[in-house]
C-alpha positions as CSV (number, residue, x, y, z in Angstrom):
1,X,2.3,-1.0,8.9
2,X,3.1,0.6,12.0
3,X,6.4,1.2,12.9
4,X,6.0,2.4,17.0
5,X,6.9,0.7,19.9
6,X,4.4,-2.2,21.3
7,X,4.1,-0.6,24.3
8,X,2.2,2.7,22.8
9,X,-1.6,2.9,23.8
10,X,-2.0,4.6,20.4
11,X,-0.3,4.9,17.2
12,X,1.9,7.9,16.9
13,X,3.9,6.5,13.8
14,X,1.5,7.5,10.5
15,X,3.5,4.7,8.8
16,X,1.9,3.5,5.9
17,X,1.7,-0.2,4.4
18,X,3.4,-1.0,1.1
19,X,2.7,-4.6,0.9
20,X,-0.3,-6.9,1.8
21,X,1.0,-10.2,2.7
22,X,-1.5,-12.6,0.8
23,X,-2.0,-15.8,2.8
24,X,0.2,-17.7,4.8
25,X,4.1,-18.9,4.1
26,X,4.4,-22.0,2.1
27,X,6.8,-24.6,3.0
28,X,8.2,-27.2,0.4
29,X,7.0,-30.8,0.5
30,X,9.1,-33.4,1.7
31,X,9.6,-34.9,-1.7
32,X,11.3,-31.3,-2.6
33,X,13.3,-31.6,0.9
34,X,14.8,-35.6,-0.1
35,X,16.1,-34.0,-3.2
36,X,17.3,-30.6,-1.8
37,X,18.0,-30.5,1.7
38,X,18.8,-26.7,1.8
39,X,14.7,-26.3,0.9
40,X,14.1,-27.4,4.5
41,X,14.4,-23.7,5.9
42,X,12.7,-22.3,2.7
43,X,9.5,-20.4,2.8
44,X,7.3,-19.1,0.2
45,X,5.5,-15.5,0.7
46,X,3.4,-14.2,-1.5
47,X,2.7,-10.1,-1.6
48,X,0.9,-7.0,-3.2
49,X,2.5,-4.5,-3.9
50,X,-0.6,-1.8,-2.3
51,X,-0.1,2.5,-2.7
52,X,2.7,4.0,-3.3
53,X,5.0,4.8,-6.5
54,X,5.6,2.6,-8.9
């Protein structure tokens, strides 16, 4: 996580992660899409939760 603008040299921010994003999205398979059209746009994430309070 860092939160400061793309254009710093350095990171001024000290913003911590919360989440680790574990692989890449998932998108449904095209059987799934023929029988629910809406799934087209869907995307499955999967993340840790990493630090923090519970």
């Amino acid at each position: 996580g860092c939160i400061c603008p793309k254009n710093f040299p350095v990171c001024v921010c000290n913003h911590r992660a919360t989440i680790k994003i574990l692989g890449k999205a998932r998108a449904p398979a095209q059987a799934e899409i023929r029988r629910n059209g809406r799934a087209s746009s869907a995307k499955l994430r999967v993340a840790e939760k990493i630090g923090g309070r519970e």
